[in-house]
N, C-alpha and C positions, 0 to 999 in steps of 0.2 A: 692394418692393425693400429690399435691406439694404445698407446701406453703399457704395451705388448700385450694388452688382450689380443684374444684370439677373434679372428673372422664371427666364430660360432654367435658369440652373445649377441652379436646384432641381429641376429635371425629367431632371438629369442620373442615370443608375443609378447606384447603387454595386456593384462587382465584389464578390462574397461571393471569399475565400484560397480557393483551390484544397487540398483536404486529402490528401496521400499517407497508401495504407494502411501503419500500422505495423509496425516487422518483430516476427517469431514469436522467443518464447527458447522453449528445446528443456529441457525439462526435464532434461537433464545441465545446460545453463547454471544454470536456478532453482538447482539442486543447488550449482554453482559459488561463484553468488553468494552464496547461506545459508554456505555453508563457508568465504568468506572473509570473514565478518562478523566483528568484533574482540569477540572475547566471547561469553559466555554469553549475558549481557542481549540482543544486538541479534542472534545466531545466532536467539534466539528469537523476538523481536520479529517479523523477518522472514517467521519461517515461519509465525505466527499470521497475517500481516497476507495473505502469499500464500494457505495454506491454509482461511482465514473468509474469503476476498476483501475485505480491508478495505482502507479508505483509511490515508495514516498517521493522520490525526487521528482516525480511529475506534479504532487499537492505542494512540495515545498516551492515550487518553481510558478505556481499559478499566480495571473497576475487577476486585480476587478475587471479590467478589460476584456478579460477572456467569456465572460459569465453575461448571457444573452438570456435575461428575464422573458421575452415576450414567447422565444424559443422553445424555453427551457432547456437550456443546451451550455453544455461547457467547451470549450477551446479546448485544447491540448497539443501544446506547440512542441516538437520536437522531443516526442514520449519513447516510447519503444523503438528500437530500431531508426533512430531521426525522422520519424512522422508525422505529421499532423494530423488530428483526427478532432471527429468532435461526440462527445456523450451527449446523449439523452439523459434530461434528470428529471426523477419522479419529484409530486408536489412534495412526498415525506420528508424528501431532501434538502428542499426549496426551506420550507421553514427553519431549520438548522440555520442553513448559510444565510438566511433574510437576518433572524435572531444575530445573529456574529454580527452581519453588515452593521446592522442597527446599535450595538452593543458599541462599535469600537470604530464604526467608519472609517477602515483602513484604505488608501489611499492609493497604492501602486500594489502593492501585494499582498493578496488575498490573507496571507499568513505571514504578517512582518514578523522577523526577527528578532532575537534581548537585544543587538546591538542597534536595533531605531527601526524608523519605517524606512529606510533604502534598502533595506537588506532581508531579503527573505528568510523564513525559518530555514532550519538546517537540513535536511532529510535524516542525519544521525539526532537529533532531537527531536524531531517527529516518532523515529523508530524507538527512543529511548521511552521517548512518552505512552508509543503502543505496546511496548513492554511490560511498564509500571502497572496498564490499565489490564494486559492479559492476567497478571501475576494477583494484580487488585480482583480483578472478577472470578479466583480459582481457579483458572483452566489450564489443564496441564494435558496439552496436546503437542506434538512433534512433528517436524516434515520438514520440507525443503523448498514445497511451492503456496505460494498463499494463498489457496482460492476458496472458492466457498458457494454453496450454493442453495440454493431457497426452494424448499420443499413444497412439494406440489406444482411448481414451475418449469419450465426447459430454459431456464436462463443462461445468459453466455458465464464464460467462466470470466471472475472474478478477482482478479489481484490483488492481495492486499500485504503491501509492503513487502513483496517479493524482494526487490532489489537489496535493501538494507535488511531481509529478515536473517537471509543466508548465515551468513557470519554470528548468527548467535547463538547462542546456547539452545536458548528455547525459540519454537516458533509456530504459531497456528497456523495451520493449513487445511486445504477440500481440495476435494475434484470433483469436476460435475460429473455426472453420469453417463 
């Protein structure tokens, strides 16, 4: 007994949350939301983190080392689950992040920081930014996993900003099919 409860309550269940499936964005929305992101920095950000499926803290964490032009392939050091893996990136991709390199020839990381170039962007700044741009593009979608997925296609599923999306109020999400 604890605290003179009784034996019984331990033996009571716990209800696991009932989980709603998330809703789908349609790739005009992904479209929406990238075009209303303030900026270069975070137009790109976005479409690296939708297009490699990354979490934010995997875009906030990329360095220019990781990024293999001949490839077309990005690193991804120590992502989900402490892995290494590496994406495929389509050319649509490519000129985004060509556009940024050119724009701003960052240095160590791919997305410096407000506090200088040693310092990577935030991933809470990144999500803050994918925020401002869902709210900017209208889209009033809900869920709890960020994925998304591209009509007509059997693409793999899609992450976008899963990790820092949870905790917000609002948040777009898909599931593949």
């Amino acid at each position: 007994m604890t605290l003179g409860a009784s034996a019984e309550i331990d033996r009571v269940p716990i209800l696991k949350e009932r989980r709603a499936l998330p809703a789908v964005l349609t790739p005009a929305e992904v479209a929406r939301i990238i075009a209303a992101a303030p900026g270069l920095k975070y137009r790109t950000a976005i479409s690296v983190t939708y297009g490699a499926g990354l979490r934010a803290s995997g875009t906030a964490s990329l360095k220019v080392s990781q990024l293999d032009s001949s490839a077309m392939t990005l690193s991804i050091e120590q992502g989900k689950g402490r892995k290494d893996r590496k994406a495929k990136l389509s050319p649509q991709l490519w000129r985004p992040l060509r556009a940024w390199w050119m724009a701003e020839r960052p240095k160590l990381w791919l997305f410096p920081g407000r506090s200088g170039i040693l310092n990577p962007i935030s991933p809470r700044q990144l999500s803050r930014q994918f925020m401002h741009a869902v709210a900017a593009a209208d889209i009033d979608k809900r869920g709890d996993a960020s994925r998304c997925i591209r009509s007509g296609t059997r693409s793999p599923r899609i992450c976008l900003m899963q990790a820092s999306m949870s905790a917000s109020s609002k948040s777009c999400s898909a599931t593949p099919s």
